[in-house]
C-alpha positions as CSV (number, residue, x, y, z in Angstrom):
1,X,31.9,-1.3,34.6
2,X,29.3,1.3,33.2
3,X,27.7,2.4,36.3
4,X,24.4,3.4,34.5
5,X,24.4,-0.1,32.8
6,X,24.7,-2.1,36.2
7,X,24.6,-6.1,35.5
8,X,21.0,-7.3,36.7
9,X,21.9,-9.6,38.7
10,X,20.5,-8.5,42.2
11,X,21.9,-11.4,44.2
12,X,25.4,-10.9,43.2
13,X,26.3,-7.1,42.6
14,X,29.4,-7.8,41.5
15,X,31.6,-4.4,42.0
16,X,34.9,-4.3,41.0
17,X,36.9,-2.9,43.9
18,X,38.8,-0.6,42.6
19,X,41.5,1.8,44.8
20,X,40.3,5.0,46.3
21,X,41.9,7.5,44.8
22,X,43.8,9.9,46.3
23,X,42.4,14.0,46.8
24,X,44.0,15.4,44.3
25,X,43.0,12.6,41.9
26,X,39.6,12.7,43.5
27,X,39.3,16.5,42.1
28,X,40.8,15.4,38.9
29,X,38.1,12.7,38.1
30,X,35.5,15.4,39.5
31,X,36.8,17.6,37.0
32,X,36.4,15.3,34.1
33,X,33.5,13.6,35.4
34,X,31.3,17.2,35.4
35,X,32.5,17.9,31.8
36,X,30.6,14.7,30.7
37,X,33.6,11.8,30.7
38,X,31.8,8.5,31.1
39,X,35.1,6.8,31.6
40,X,35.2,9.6,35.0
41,X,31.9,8.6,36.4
42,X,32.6,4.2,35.5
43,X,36.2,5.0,37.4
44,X,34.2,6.8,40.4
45,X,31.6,3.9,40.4
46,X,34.2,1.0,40.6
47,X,36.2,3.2,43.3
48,X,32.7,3.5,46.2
49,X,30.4,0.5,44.6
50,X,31.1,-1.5,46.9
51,X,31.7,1.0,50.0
52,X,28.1,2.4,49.2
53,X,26.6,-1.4,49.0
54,X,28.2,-2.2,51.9
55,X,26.5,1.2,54.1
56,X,23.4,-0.3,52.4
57,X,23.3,-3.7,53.7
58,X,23.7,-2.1,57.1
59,X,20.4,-0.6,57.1
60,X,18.0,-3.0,54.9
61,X,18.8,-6.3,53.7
62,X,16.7,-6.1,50.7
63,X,19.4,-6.5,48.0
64,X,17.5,-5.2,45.2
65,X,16.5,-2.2,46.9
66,X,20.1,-1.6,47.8
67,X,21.4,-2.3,44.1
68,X,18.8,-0.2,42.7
69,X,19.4,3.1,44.8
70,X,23.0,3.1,44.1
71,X,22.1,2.8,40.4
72,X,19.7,5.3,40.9
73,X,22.8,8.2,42.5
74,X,25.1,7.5,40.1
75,X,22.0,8.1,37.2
76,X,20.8,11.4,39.5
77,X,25.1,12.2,39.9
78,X,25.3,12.0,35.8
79,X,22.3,13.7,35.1
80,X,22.7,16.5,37.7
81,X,26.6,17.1,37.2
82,X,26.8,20.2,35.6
83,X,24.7,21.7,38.3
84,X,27.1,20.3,40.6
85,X,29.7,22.4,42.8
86,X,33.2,22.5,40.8
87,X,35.5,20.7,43.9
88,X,34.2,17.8,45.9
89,X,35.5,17.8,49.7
90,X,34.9,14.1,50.4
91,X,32.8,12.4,47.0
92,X,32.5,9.1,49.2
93,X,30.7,11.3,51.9
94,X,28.3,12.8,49.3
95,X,27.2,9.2,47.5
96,X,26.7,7.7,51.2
97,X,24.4,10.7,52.2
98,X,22.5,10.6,48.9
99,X,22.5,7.0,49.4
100,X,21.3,6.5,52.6
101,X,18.5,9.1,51.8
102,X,17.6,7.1,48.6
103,X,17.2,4.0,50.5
104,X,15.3,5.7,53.4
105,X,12.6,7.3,51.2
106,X,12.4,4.6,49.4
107,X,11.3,1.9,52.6
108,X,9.2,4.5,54.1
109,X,7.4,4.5,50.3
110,X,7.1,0.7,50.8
111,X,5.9,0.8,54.2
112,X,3.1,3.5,53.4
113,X,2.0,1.2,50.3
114,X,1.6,-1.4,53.1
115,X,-0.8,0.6,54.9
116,X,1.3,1.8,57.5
117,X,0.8,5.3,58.4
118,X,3.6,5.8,61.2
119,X,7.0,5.7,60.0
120,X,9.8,5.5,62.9
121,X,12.7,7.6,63.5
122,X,14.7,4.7,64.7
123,X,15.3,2.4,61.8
124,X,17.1,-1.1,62.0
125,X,20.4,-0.3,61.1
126,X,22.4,-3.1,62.4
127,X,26.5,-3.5,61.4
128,X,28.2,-6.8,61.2
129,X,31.4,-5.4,63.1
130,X,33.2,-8.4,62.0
131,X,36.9,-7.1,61.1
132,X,37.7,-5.3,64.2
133,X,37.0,-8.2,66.4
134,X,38.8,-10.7,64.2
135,X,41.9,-8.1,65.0
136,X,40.8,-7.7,68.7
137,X,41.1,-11.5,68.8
138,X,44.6,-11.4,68.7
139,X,45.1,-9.1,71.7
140,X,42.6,-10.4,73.9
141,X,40.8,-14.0,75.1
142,X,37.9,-15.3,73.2
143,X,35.7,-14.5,75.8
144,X,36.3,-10.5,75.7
145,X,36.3,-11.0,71.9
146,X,32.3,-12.1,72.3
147,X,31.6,-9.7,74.3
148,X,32.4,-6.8,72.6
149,X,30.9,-8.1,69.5
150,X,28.0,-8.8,71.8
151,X,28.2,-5.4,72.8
152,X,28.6,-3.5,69.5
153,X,25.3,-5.4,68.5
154,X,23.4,-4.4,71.4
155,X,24.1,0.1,70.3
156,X,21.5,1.7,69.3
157,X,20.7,1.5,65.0
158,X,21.9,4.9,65.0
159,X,24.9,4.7,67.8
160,X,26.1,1.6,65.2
161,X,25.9,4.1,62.5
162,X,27.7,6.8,64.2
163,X,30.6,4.5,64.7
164,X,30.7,2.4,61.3
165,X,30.9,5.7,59.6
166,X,33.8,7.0,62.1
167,X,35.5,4.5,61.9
168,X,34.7,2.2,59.2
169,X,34.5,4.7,56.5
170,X,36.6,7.6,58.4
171,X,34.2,10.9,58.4
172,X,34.6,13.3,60.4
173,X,31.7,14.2,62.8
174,X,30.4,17.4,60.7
175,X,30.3,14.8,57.6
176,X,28.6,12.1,60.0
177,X,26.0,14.9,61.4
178,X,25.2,15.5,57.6
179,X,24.5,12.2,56.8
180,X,22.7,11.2,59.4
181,X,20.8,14.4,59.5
182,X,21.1,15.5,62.5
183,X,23.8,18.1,64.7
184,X,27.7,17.4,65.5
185,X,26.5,17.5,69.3
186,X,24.2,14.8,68.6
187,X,27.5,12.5,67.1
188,X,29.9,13.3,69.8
189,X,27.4,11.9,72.3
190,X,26.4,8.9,69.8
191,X,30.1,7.5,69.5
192,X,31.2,9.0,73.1
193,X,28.1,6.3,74.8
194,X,28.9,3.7,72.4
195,X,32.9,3.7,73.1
196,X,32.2,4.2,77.1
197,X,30.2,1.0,76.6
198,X,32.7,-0.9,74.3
199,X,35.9,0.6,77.0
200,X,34.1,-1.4,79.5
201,X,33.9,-4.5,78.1
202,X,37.8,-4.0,77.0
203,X,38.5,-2.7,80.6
204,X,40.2,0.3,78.4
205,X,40.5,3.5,80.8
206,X,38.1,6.2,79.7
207,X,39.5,9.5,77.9
């Protein structure tokens, strides 16, 4: 897929899931991509498409919106690439972080044309946490299964995206902090609450 000719269908994205590649192939398509290979940038696009819509539907549902920031990285990525650094660390943390500032500008935009003055802190990100408790399910009854998807629900926005990017997309906590724009203090005592909560419910003993 050419990601700066994304099919316009906003209902139906429609990435191809493609295999994240490993770190030395990672630098490899860096390489290529930041000497101007389309076919580099199209391989990197089909490889975190669907990672980077998925971070997106956590925070807005607004399809569109979602499909259009990731467009608009990958045309900022191409445009920008031979200002970029020669070795990426982690590319899948730098195209979440861009995203996820994309998509925040771009709904406190919306909600200024609205007439809204105040813009919170505390957005709505909300995570359907849906794979770990199908697993969970088969170690545990039905009833602890609900409640710790009743529980991961009820973190805070930003506790929910403290863990999802622990442990859904594997960051470390300096990458998280980055992301989320805030200090690696700040993460440790986001996930620490969160899994003290979710030990509870799972009667797990505390570390």
């Amino acid at each position: 897929m050419d990601a700066l000719n994304q099919p316009g269908n906003r209902n139906e994205p429609g990435f191809f899931v493609a295999k994240t590649p490993l770190a030395a192939e990672e630098q490899e398509l860096w390489r290529l991509f930041r000497g101007g290979s389309r076919q580099a940038l199209n391989v990197i696009f089909d490889c975190y498409a669907r990672t980077l819509y998925s971070y997106g539907r956590n925070i807005t549902p607004d399809q569109a919106l979602i499909s259009d920031c990731i467009q608009d990285v990958f045309v900022e990525l191409w445009t920008k690439r031979g200002n970029l650094s020669e070795s990426v660390v982690l590319l899948k943390f730098y195209l979440i972080k861009s995203l996820r500032r994309r998509i925040l500008r771009r709904l406190s935009s919306d909600k200024l044309s609205l007439g809204e003055q105040h813009i919170p802190e505390e957005y709505d990100y909300t995570v359907e946490f849906t794979i770990e408790v199908d697993l969970i399910q088969e170690q545990f009854s039905q009833e602890v299964s609900q409640q710790l998807k009743s529980s991961l629900a009820a973190l805070s926005p930003r506790q929910q995206e403290a863990i999802y990017l622990k442990f859904y997309e594997n960051l470390g906590y300096d990458e998280i902090a980055l992301v989320m724009q805030t200090n690696v203090k700040a993460v440790y005592n986001l996930v620490g609450k969160a899994l003290i909560s979710l030990r509870q419910v799972l009667r797990l003993p505390s570390r």
